[in-house]
N, C-alpha and C positions, 0 to 999 in steps of 0.2 A: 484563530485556529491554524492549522498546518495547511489544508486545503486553501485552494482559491476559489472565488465563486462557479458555482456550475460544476465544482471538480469531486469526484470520487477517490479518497484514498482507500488501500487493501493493505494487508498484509502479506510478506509474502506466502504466507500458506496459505491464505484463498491465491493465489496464482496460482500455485503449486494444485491446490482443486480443481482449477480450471483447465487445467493444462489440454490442450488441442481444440477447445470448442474458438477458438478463434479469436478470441477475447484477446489485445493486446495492451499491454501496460510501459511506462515510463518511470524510471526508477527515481525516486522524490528522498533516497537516501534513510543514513541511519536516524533514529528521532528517538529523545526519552519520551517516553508516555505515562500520562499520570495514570498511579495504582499499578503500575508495571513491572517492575523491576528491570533494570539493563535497556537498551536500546535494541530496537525494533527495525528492520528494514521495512518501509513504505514505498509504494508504486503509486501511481495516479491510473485510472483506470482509461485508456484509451481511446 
């Protein structure tokens, strides 16, 4: 998978959800994802 062990990825539009509750992410870049069309920006969850 894309993740590493222990690691959460998001999308950015849950970041975009989350926005001020403190919650900070790390940008893990564009990824195709299956069943998706196009590529996705992903964050690791902080």
């Amino acid at each position: 998978g894309l993740a590493t062990a222990g690691e959460v990825l998001v999308s950015s539009t849950v970041r975009d959800l989350v926005a001020g509750s403190g919650i900070s992410f790390v940008d893990r870049g564009a990824h195709e994802l299956k069943g998706i069309e196009g590529a996705r920006q992903l964050l690791a969850v902080n």
